[in-house]
N, C-alpha and C positions, 0 to 999 in steps of 0.2 A: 405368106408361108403356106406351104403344102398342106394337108392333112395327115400324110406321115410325119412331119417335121413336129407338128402338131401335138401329135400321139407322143415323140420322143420325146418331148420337152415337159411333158406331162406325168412322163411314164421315170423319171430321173435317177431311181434306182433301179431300175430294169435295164439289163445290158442290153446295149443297144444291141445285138446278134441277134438276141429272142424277140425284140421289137420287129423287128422286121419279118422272124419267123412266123411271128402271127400275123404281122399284113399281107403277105405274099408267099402262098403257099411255094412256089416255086424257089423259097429261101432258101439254099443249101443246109439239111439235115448235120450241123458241124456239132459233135459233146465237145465242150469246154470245160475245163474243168476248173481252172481258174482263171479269171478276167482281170485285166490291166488293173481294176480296181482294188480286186481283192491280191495281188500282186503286192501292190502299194502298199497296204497295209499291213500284208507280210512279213514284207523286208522293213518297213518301220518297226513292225514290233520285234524282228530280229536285231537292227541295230539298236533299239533299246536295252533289251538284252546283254547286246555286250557290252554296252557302254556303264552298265551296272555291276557287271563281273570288274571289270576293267575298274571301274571306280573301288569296288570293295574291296580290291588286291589291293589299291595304291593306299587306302585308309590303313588295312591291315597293317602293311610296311613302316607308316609311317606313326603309325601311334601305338605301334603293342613295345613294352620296354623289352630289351634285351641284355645278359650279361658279357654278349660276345663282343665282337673287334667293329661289327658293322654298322650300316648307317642305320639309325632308329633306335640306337642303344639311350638308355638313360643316365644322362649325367647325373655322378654321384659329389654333392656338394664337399670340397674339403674342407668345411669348416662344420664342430660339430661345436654344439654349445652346451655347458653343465649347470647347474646349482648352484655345488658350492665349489669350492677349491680345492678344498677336497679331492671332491667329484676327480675334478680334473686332473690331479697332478697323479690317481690313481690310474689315469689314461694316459699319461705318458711318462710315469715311472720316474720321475725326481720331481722334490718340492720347489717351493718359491715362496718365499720368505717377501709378504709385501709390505708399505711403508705404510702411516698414518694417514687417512684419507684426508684432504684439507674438507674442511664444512658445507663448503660450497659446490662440492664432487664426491660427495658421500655413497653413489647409487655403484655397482659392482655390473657387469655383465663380464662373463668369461669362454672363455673359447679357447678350443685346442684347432688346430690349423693344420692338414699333413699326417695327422697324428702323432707331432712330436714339437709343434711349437705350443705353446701357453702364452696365451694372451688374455689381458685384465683390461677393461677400459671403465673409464670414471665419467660418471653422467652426475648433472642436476638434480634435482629431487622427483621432474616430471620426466625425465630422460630425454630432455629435445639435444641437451647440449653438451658437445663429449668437452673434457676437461683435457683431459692426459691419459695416454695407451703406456702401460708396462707390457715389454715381451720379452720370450726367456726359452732358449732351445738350444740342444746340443751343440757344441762349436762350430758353427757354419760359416764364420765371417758377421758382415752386416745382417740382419735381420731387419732392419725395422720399416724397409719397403720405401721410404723417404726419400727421393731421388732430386727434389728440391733443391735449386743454386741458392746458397747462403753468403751473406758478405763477410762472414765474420767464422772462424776456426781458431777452438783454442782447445789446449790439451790439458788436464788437473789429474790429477794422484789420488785416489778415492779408496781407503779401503783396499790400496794397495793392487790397484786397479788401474792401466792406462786409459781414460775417460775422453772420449772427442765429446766435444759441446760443438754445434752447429747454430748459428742465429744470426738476428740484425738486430742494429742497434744495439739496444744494450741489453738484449731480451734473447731467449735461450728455445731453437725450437725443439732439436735432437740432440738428445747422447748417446752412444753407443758403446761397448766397451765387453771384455772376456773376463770371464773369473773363472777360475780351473778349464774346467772341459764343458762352459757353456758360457754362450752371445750373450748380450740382453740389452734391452732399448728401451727408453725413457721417448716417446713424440707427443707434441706437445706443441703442432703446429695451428690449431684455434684458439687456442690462448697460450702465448709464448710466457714463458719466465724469469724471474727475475733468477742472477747467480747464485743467491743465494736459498731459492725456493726450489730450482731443481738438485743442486747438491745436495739440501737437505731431505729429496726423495732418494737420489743415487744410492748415500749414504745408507739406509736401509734396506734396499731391496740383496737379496742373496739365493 
């Protein structure tokens, strides 16, 4: 290796232009203003730059909520949940007349849905395990969301009521049925019942 080679290798942050400026006077006099090196670093730290702009637009977009039509907006849950029953039937403006809880489903959670269904459901004492859902909404048809094939349909007079009971065997999982100008549904698909345990909730609720 030369002794300029030497010097260059030595010299490693010194551009090479000026290395040579100083070993050979007859080095061409060239201002540089900026070197391959310092190039490089440039445009790194320009596409850094944008690649940060570019980043915060995309967080922007996608995590600030909106109440407009577009993409980013924040879904608004339809289910709002209350206290008491009260509560509720004060949010969607008709009562609901519910049956005697059996002992074993004693615990209440209630919810309005859409803003115009009422729904009751009955838990254990620790609430691991639902019981039976009562729901109850202006006349819309089916309401109770149960789209379940059943072997067994039969139809009962309730309260002057036409009543479909849905189930197998000899166990009852849906009813559904109109009284004046609102739906209401009895599910009761974790633990089915017997004929005469759900008739005797039908019966009650108004």
């Amino acid at each position: 290796m030369t002794r300029e080679e030497n010097l260059m290798y030595a010299l490693n942050d010194v551009d090479a232009l000026y290395v040579e400026e100083a070993l050979f006077d007859e080095a061409p006099k060239i201002k540089r203003f900026f070197t391959p090196r310092y190039v490089t670093r440039y445009a790194m730290a320009a596409l850094c730059a944008v690649m940060l702009v570019v980043g915060v637009q995309h967080f922007s977009k996608t995590t600030t909520p909106t109440t407009g039509g577009g993409s980013g907006d924040t879904i608004v849950s339809p289910i709002t949940e209350y206290d008491t029953l009260e509560q509720a039937e004060q949010a969607v403006g008709y009562t609901l007349t519910l049956p005697d809880a059996p002992e074993a489903y004693d615990h209440m959670s209630v919810t309005v849905i859409d803003g115009e269904l009422l729904e009751v459901r009955y838990y254990n004492d620790d609430e691991t395990d639902l019981g039976y859902t009562i729901r109850k909404a202006p006349n819309i048809g089916d309401i109770s969301g149960d789209y379940n094939d059943y072997a067994n349909t039969q139809t009962l007079k309730i309260n002057e009521c036409e009543v479909t009971l849905k189930g197998n065997d000899d166990t009852w999982s849906l009813a559904t049925w109109s009284s004046g100008n609102y739906s209401c549904a009895v599910m009761a698909e974790e633990h089915p019942m017997s004929l005469e345990a759900i008739t005797h909730i039908i019966s009650q609720i108004q």
